[in-house]
DOKOLKE-841469 format. One record per residue: residue in one letter; x, y, z of N, C-alpha, C in turn. Coordinates in Angstrom, 1 decimal. Layout:
N
NODE code    n.X    n.Y    n.Z   ca.X   ca.Y   ca.Z    c.X    c.Y    c.Z
NODE    A      X      Y      Z      X      Y      Z      X      Y      Z
...
//
This chain:
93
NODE code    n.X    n.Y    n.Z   ca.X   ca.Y   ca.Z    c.X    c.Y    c.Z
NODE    X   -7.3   20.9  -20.7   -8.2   20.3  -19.8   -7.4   19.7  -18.6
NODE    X   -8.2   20.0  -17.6   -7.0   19.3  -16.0   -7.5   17.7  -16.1
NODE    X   -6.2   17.0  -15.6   -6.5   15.8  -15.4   -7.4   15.6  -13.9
NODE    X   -7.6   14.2  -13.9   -8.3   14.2  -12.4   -7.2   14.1  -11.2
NODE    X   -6.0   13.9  -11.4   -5.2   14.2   -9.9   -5.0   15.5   -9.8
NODE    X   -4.7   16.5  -11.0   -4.6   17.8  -10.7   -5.6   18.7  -10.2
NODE    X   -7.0   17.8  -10.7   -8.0   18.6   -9.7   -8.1   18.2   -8.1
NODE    X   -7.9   16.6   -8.0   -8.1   16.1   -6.7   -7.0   17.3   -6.0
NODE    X   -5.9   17.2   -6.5   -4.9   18.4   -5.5   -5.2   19.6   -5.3
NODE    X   -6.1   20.4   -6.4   -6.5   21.5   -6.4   -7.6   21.4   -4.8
NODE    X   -8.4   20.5   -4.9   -9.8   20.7   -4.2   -9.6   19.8   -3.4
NODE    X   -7.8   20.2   -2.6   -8.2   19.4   -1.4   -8.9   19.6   -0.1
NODE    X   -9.0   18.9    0.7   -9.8   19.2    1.9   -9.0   19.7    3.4
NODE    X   -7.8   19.9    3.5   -6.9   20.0    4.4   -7.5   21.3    4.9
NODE    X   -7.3   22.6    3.8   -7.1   23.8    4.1   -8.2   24.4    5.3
NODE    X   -9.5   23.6    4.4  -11.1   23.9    5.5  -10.8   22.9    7.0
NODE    X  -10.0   22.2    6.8   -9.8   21.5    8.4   -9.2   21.9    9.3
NODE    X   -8.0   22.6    8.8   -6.8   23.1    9.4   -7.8   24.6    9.9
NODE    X   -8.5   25.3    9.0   -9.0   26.7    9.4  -10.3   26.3   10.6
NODE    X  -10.8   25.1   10.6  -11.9   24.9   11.3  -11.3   24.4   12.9
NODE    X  -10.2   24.2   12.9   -9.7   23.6   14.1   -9.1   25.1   14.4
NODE    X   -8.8   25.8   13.7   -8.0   27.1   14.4   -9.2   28.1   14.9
NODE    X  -10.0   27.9   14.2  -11.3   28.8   14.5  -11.8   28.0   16.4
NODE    X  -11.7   27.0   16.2  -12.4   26.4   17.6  -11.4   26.5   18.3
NODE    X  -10.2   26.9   18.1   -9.0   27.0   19.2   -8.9   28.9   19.2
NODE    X   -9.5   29.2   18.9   -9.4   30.6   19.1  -10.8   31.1   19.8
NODE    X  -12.1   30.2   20.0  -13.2   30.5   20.4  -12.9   30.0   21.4
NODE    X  -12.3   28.6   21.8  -12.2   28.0   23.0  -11.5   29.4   24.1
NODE    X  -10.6   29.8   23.8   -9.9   30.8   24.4  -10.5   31.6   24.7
NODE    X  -11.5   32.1   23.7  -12.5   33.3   23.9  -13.0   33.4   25.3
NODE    X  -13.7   32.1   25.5  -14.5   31.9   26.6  -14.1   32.1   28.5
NODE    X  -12.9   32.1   28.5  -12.4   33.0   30.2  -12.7   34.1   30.1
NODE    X  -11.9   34.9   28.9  -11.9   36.3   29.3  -13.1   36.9   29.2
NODE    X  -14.2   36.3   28.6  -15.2   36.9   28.6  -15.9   36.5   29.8
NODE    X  -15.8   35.2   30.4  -16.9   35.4   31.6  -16.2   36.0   32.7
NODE    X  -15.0   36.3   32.9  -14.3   37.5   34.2  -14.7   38.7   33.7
NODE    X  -14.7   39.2   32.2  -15.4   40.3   31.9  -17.0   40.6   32.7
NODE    X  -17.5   39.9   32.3  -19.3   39.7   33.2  -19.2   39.6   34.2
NODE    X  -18.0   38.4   35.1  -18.3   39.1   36.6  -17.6   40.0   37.0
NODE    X  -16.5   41.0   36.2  -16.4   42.2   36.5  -17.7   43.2   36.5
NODE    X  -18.4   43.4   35.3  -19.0   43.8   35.2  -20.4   43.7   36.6
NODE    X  -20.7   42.9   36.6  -21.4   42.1   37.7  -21.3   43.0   38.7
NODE    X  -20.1   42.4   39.3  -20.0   43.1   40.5  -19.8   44.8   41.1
NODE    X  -19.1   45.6   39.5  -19.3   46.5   39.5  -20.7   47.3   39.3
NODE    X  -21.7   46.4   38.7  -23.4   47.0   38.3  -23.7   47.1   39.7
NODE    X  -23.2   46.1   40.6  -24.3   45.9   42.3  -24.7   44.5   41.6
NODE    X  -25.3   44.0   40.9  -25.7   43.1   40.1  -27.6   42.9   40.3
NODE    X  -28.1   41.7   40.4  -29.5   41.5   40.5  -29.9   41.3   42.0
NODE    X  -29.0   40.7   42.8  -29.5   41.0   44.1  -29.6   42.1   44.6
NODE    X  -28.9   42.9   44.2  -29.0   44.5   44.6  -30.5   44.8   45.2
NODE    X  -31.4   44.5   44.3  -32.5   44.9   44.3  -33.2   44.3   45.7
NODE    X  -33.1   43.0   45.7  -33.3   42.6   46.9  -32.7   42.2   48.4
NODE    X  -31.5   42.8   47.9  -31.1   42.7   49.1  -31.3   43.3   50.3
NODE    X  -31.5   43.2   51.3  -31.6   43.2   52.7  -30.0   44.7   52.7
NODE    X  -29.2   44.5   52.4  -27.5   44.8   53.1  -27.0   45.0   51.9
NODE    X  -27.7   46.0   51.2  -26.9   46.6   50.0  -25.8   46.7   50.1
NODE    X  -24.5   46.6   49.1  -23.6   46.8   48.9  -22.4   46.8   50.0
NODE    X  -23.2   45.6   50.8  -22.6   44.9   52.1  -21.2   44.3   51.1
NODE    X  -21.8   43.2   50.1  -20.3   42.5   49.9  -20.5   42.4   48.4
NODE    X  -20.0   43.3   47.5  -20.5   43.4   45.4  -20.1   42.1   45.3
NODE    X  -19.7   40.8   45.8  -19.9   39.4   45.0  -21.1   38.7   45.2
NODE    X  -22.3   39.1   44.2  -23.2   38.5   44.5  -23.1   36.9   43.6
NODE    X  -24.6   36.2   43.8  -24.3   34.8   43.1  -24.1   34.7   41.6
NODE    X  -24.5   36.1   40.7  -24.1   36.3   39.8  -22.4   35.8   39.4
NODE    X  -21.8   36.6   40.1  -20.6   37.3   40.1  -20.1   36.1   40.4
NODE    X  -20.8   34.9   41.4  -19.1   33.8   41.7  -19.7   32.5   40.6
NODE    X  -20.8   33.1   40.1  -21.2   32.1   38.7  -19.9   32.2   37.7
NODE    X  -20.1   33.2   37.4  -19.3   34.0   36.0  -17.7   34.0   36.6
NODE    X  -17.5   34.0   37.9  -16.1   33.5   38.4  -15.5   32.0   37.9
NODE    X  -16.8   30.9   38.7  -16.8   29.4   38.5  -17.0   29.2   36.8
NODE    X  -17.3   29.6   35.5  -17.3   29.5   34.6  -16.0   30.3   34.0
NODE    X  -15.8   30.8   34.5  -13.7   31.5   33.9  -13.1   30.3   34.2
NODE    X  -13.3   30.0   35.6  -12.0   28.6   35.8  -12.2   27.4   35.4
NODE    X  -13.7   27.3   35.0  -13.7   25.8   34.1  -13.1   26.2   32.7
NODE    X  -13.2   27.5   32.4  -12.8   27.8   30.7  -11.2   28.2   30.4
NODE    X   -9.9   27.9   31.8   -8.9   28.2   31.8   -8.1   27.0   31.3
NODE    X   -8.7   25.9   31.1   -7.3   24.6   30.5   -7.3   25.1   29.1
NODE    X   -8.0   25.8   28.3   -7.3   26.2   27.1   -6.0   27.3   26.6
NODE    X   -6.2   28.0   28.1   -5.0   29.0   28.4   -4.2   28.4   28.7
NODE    X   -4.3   27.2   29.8   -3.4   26.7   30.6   -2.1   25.9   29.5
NODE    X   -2.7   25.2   28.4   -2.3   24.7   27.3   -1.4   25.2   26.6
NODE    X   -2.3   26.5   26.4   -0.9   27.5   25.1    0.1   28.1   26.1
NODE    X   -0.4   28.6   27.5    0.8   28.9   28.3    1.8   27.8   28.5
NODE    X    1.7   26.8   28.6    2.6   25.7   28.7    3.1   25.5   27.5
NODE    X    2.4   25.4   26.2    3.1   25.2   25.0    4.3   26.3   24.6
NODE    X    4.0   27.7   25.2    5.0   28.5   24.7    6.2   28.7   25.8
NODE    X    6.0   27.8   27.3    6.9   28.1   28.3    8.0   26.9   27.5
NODE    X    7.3   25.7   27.2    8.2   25.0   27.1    9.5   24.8   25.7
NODE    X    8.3   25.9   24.3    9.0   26.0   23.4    8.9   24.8   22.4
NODE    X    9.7   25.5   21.1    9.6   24.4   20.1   10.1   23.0   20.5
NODE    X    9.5   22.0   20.4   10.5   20.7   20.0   11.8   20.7   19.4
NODE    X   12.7   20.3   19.3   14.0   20.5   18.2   14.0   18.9   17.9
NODE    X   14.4   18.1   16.7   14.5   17.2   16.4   16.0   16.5   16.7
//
């Protein structure tokens, strides 16, 4: 029969904390490359103004396109972070 410290050690809580923070630091990242993806895409479709525009394919950044631009560069301080964390290298004690 397990005592109760050997279960407390068994069923600790670290492992689901440690995995839940790496999971949200890997989705945080997610989020640039995906919205430059969309305004690539975007602006390569013609996008939704296309349709109404006056001067088709006068200039492919429509308001789509500098939306999905302006949401990449608010979603870059989590790049900005790990690029800094690996310029600067381990700590050494």
């Amino acid at each position: 029969m397990l005592s109760v410290d050997q279960t407390r050690r068994n069923a600790s809580a670290d492992p689901p904390t440690e995995n839940a923070a790496s999971i949200a630091e890997w989705l945080c990242l997610a989020a640039a490359p995906t919205f430059a993806i969309m305004a690539i895409v975007t602006m390569a479709s013609g996008g939704a103004d296309m349709i109404c525009s006056a001067t088709q394919g006068a200039f492919p950044m429509d308001g789509m396109a500098a939306m999905y631009l302006l949401m990449c560069a608010f979603h870059l301080p989590p790049w900005l972070r790990l690029i800094s964390r690996r310029a600067v290298g381990p700590t050494q004690p």
